[in-house]
N, C-alpha and C positions, 0 to 999 in steps of 0.2 A: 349546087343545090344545098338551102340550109339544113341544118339538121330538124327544123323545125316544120318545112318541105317535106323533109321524107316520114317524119313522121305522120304527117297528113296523111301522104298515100297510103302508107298503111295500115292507117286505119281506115280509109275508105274502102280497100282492096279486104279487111276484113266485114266491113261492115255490111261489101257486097255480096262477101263470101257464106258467113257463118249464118245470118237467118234464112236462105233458102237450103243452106244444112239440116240446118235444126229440123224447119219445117217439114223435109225431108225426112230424118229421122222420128218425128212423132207419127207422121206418117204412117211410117215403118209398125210403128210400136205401140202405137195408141187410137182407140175408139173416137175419141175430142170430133166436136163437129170443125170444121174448117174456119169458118168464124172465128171461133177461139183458137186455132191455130193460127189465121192470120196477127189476133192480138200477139200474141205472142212472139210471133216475128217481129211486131214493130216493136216492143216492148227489147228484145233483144237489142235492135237494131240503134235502140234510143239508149243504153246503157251503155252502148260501147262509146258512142259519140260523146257521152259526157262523161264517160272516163275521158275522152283525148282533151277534153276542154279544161277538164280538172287540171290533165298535166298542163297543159297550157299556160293557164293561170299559175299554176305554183313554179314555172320555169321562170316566169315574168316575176313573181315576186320577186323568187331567189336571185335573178339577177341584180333586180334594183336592190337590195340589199347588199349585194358585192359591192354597187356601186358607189353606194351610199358610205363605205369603210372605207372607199379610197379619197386620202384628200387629195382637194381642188388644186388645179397647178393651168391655171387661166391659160397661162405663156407657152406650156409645153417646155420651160427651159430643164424639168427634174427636180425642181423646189416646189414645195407646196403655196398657194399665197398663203396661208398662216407666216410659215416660216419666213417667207420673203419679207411680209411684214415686222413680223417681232424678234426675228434672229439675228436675219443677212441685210433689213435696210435697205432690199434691193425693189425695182417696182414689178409688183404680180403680173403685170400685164403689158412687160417687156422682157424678153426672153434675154438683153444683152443691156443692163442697166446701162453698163459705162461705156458703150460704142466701140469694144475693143475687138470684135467679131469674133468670138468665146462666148457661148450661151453660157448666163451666171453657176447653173448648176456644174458644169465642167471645169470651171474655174475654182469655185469651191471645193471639189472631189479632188482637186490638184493642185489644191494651197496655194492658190492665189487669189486677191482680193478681187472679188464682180464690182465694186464699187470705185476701182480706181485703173486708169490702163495703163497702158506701159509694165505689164505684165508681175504688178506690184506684190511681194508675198502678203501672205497675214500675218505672220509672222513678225514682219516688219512694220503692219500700220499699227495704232492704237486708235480708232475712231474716237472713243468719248474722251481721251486722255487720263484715265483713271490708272497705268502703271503697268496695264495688263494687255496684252498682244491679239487682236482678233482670233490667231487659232486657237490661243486657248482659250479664251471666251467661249468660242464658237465648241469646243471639243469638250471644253466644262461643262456648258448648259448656261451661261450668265449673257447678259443682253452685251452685245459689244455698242448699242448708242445709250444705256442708261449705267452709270456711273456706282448706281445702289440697284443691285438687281431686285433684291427683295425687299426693300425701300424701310429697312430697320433703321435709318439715319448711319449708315454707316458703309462705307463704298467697297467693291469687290477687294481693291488692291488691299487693302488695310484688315478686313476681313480674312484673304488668303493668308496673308503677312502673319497675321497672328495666331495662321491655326484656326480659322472660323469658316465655315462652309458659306457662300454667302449666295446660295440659292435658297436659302431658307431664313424665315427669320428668329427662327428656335436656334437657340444656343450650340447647333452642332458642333464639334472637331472633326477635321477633315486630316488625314495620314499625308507626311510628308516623309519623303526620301530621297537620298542622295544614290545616286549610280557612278558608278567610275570605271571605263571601258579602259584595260591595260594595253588592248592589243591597238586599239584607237587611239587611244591618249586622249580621250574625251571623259565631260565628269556634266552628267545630265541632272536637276533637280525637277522633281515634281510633287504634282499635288492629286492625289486620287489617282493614280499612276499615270496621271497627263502627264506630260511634259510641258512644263513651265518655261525652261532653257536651259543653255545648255553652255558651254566652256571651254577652251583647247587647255590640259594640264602640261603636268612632264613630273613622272612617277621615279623611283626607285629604278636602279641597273641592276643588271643580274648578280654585281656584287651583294649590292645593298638592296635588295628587289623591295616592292609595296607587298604587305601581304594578302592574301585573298580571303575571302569570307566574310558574312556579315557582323557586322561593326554598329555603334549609335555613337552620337557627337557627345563626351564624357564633360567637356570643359572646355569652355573659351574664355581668349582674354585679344583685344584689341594689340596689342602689341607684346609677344612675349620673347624672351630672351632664352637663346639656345647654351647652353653653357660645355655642349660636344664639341659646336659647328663655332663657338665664336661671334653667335650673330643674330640679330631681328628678325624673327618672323612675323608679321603685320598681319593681323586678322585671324590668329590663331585657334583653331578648332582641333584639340584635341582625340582622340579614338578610344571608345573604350569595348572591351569584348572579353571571351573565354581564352580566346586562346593569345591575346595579347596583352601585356604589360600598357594599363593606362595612360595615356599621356605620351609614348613612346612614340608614336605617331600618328602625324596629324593633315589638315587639311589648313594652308594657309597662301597669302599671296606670295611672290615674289621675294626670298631673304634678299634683309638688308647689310651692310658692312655697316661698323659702327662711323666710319663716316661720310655715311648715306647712300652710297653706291647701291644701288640693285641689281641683284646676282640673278644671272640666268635667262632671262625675257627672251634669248637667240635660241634657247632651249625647250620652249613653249613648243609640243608637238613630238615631244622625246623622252626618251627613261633619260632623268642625269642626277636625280634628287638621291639623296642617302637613305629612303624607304619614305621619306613623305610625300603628300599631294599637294604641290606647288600649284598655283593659280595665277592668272595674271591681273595685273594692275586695275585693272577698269570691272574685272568679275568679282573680284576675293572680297570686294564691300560687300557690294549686291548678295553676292551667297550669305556672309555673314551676318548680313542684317536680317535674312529671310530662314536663315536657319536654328533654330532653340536647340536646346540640352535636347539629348533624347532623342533625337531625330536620327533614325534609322539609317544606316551607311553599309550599302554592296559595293565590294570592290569584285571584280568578276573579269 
């Protein structure tokens, strides 16, 4: 029985009840010819009924106004169509765009693409081609099919790249940081503390350990010259802080020997460095090209 059932009955169960009370009690109490006792009975009996009606209607408003906050999800997949439309590119009124038999919304909750099968990350598509990875699109707020989210002439990647929010088209700056996990040997970059990507390093031994605490990038140079170690460092980013000596250590790819041998790469995934953060071949551009002066560095 609804609740809306039982409140019927009882208010029927009072309405049956309380004017032959009343009636009863004037009765009791009062001279009134019976006439105007009767009005009064019905006058009761009509009061109560449209209180129940009153609630009535305002329970039925109130719902349709719940209703009305929740958005529309045609499919049942857990996406809204808005979002199906303008976020995910998937279709509102297909619970499993890509045939993969994964409703889109479970796929999304579980970082993988609804739009492609074979159980493809986001991570790993780039839909529009613009430099930037569906999850973060998708976890920034930026369209993963349109190239310039905020259509200022100027597209997400290039925007992010330089520091520029690019869900808006007001000159914001958006906070960029570096993370460097010692117990992982992972070194994570992001933007608005997304994660952008991320890197396998090889930190300082317990000899010569990395040290911990927060740091910002003090100086770069494309190729600098170690005059301790005898040797190239490529992609050099410098460390500057309170409790360290500038430039002492840094973040860079892969040392070189000076006749070109690259030191280390077997080492990617291990402490082996004399206290810097080694990177590898294919990352130490990308970081460097995506990272300015100033840029905030956790090693933790």
């Amino acid at each position: 029985m609804s609740r809306l059932t039982q409140l019927a009955h009882f208010f029927v169960a009072v309405s049956d009840y309380l004017p032959p009370y009343t009636e009863y009690a004037l009765l009791r109490s009062s001279t009134a010819p019976r006439t105007v006792l009767n009005w009064l009975s019905r006058v009761g009996r009509f009061l109560i009924w449209a209180a129940f009606f009153g609630i009535v209607v305002w329970s039925m408003l109130g719902v349709a106004t719940v209703r009305a906050d929740v958005p529309l999800d045609s499919d049942g997949d857990g996406l809204s169509d808005q979002d199906e439309r303008e976020r995910y590119d998937t279709d509102p009124l297909n619970p499993d765009t890509d045939g993969d038999s994964y409703p889109d919304g479970l796929e999304i909750a579980q970082g993988y693409s609804p739009r492609f099968g074979l159980k493809k990350k986001l991570a790993d598509v780039d839909s529009e081609g613009d430099g930037l990875n569906d999850a973060f699109e998708i976890a920034l707020g930026t369209s993963i099919m349109r190239r310039d989210t905020d259509g200022d002439g100027y597209d997400d990647y290039h925007e992010v790249l330089h520091g520029y929010d690019p869900r808006t088209a007001e000159p914001n700056k958006i906070a960029k940081k570096i993370v460097v996990s010692l117990a992982t040997q992972r070194l994570g970059y992001f933007v608005d503390d997304i994660r952008l990507g991320e890197a396998i390093i090889s930190t300082g031994t317990r000899k010569h350990p990395t040290p911990k605490g927060e740091f910002y990038i003090a100086n770069k140079s494309k190729r600098a010259w170690s005059k301790i170690a005898g040797l190239w460092m490529p992609y050099w980013m410098g460390l500057g802080g309170k409790d360290v000596k500038t430039g002492l250590y840094g973040i860079h790819e892969l040392p070189e020997w000076p006749n070109g041998k690259k030191e280390g790469e077997s080492h990617l995934g291990h402490p082996f460095s004399g206290g810097c953060i080694r990177v590898g071949v294919k990352d130490a551009s990308v970081l460097y090209e995506w990272t300015p002066t100033g840029t905030k560095v956790v090693i933790q």
